[in-house]
C-alpha positions, 0 to 999 in steps of 0.5 A: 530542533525547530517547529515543522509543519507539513501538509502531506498524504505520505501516511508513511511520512506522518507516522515517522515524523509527525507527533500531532495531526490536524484534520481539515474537515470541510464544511458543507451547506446542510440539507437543502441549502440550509443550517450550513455547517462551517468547516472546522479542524479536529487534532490528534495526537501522534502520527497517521496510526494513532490518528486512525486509532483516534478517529475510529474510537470517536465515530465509535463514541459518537456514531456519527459514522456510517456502519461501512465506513467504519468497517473500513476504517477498523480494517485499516486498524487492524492492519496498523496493529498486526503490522507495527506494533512500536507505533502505538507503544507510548499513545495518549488514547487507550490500547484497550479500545483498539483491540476491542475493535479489531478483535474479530477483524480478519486479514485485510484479505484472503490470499489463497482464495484470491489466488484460487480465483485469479487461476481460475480466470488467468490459468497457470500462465500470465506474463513473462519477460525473459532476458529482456534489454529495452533501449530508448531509441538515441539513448546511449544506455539501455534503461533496462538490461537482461531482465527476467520477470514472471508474473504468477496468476493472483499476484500482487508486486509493488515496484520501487526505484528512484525517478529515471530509474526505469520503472514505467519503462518496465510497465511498458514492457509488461503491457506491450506499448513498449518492445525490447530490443532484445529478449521476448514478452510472453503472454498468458492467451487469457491475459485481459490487461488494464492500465492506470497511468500518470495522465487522465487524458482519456477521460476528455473523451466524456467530460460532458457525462456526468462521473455515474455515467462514465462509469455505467458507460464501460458495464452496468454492474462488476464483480470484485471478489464475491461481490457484485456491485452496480456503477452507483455503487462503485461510485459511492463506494469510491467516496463519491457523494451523490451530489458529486456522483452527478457532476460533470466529468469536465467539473471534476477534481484532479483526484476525483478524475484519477479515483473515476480512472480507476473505475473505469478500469475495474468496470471492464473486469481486467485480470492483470492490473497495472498501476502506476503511481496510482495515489497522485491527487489521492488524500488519505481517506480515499487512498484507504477506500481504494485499498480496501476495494482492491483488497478483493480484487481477484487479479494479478496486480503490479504497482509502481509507488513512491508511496511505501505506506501503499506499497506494503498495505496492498502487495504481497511482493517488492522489487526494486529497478536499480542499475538497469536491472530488478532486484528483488527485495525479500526485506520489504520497503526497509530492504529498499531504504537500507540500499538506497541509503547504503549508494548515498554513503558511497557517494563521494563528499566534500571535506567535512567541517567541525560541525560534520565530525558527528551526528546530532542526538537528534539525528541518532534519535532518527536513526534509532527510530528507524531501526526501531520501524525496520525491527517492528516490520519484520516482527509482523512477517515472522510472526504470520509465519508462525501463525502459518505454521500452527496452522499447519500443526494443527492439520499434522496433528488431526490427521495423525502425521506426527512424523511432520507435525516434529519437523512444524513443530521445530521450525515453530520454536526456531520462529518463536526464538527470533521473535523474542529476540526481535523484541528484545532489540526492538526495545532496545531501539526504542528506549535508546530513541526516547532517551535520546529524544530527551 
């Protein structure tokens, strides 16, 4: 009931909780050490989706921006508008503007292209785990049990679970630096492996480089997706200024140090990715650079994050390590979040005092605006994949197959239906948090 400020790179926390937004926007000394410009705070109304609505409309007005960065920032637009739709339902900034903008954005990738290229350069064949049990050793009970996970070429996994739960342990398992006790590892014989874990000791080996060096000292140029980019590049490309570009290694940030890890990564052309905890150190503007540079990354990607926002904006796929064991989750980060909720009312708890006998209009207004969240993600599944099907019946009906194109066109009206009615409880849900919001 009281005022909250929080300082917080959790894009997924700001749009659940936060109604206004400060940017700290640094100064710097102007060209050649002259006409300094000090550093100042810009404001936004409503949490992280407005606040990239907001800011892309104002580098519009103003082009202050260069072209690329604000091909970025609309594709990051684009995937906030298709994916939740309840978050810009009541915004002080105009809905026309964002449309205008995103109008003729695409997907933030190509899956089946993507899929196609991984093949190409896997094969059928990535990495198995079959029946796997993986004790630590002196561990009374195995962190994983009887596990079974395949990895296809060009997939994209986010893996969840609370801390100690397992999930690095299962990286271990995958890029072979840890070995079951029981159960096998198979690996594709194309298999090219990278890992990006929690610490960034390996760059102590060219501290005195400076950051464009450490990166043309892997490869000189890379391809991501179709495109070839030099180190400079890259190193732009990742946010890196020219002046920061030419810093020593050893001089560098703590999230600069994770975004040239990252580099250092790529610049070897792995075909399986492995990230663990990759958005440590990050802000926000560099954790949508990363995004959009892994977007057409042709490779198999698995990524453990407590970052949900992360999670759902660059995999395809969620499990979660609960209980020695993988779950998949079908629901996506909701499911997740449902199921944690759910083991924290089997908990057992003390005698309730008066104030307990029921939840606040505050808190029912938290839960509405989660039910409201969990209505609007599924929303966006279902409707790509009623865009998938009138894709499909437009193929059934020039090719003349009219018997498939009833059958698509049957599955459509079943998905149109749980559309409207996902709609409808979705309004539902958000007018019951607004008027409880007083």
């Amino acid at each position: 009931e009281g005022a909250l400020v929080i300082v917080t790179h959790d894009r997924w926390f700001l749009d659940a909780v936060c109604t206004r937004l400060w940017e700290v926007v640094p100064g710097n000394d102007g060209p050649g050490g002259r006409d300094p410009q000090p550093g100042h705070v810009e404001t936004y109304e409503g949490g992280y989706a407005a606040y990239i609505l907001q800011r892309t409309e104002r580098e519009r007005q103003a082009a202050v921006a260069a072209e690329k960065r604000n091909n970025m920032l609309r594709k990051e637009l684009a995937w906030l508008r298709r994916g939740a739709p309840a978050r810009t339902s009541k915004p002080r900034f105009r809905i026309d503007a964002a449309e205008a903008l995103i109008a003729d954005e695409p997907a933030p990738r190509d899956t089946m292209e993507l899929t196609k290229m991984a093949t190409s350069r896997l094969g059928k064949k990535v990495i198995d785990l079959e029946d796997i049990t993986f004790t630590y050793p002196g561990a009374p009970e195995p962190v994983l049990r009887d596990l079974t996970l395949r990895l296809a070429p060009g997939e994209r996994l986010g893996v969840m679970g609370p801390n100690g739960a397992g999930k690095s342990s299962l990286l271990g398992v995958i890029s072979g630096e840890l070995t079951p006790q029981t159960g096998q590892v198979k690996r594709g014989k194309t298999v090219k492996l990278a890992v990006l874990d929690q610490n960034t000791r390996e760059l102590e080996k060219v501290a005195d480089l400076r950051v464009v060096e450490a990166v043309s000292e892997i490869a000189l140029r890379v391809s991501v997706g179709k495109k070839e980019l030099t180190a400079t590049q890259l190193v732009e490309r990742m946010g890196f200024t020219r002046e920061r570009a030419w810093t020593r290694v050893a001089e560098i940030s703590g999230g600069e140090r994770r975004r040239l890890q990252l580099m250092r990564l790529l610049m070897a052309e792995p075909n399986v990715l492995l990230l663990d905890e990759p958005t440590n150190d990050l802000d926000t503007d560099t954790l949508a650079a990363v995004e959009d540079l892994l977007d057409s990354w042709p490779g198999t990607l698995v990524v453990v994050s407590h970052d949900r926002y992360l999670l759902e904006r660059l995999t395809d796929r969620q499990m979660a390590v609960l209980d020695q064991s993988l779950r998949d989750l079908p629901g996506g980060v909701d499911q997740y979040v449902q199921l944690r909720e759910l083991a924290g009312t089997q908990t057992p708890r003390t005698a309730a005092t008066p104030e307990d006998s029921g939840p606040s209009r505050s808190a029912q207004a938290r839960e509405a605006q989660k039910e409201a969240s969990r209505i609007e993600r599924k929303l966006g599944k279902v409707r790509t994949q009623l865009k998938k099907l009138h894709a499909r019946q437009a193929k059934e009906s020039e090719s003349g197959d009219f018997e498939a194109l009833a059958l698509t066109s049957r599955e459509a009206a079943a998905l149109q239906g749980q559309i409207d009615d996902l709609e409808e409880s979705w309004l539902e849900a958000a007018e019951a948090a607004e008027e409880l919001q007083g």
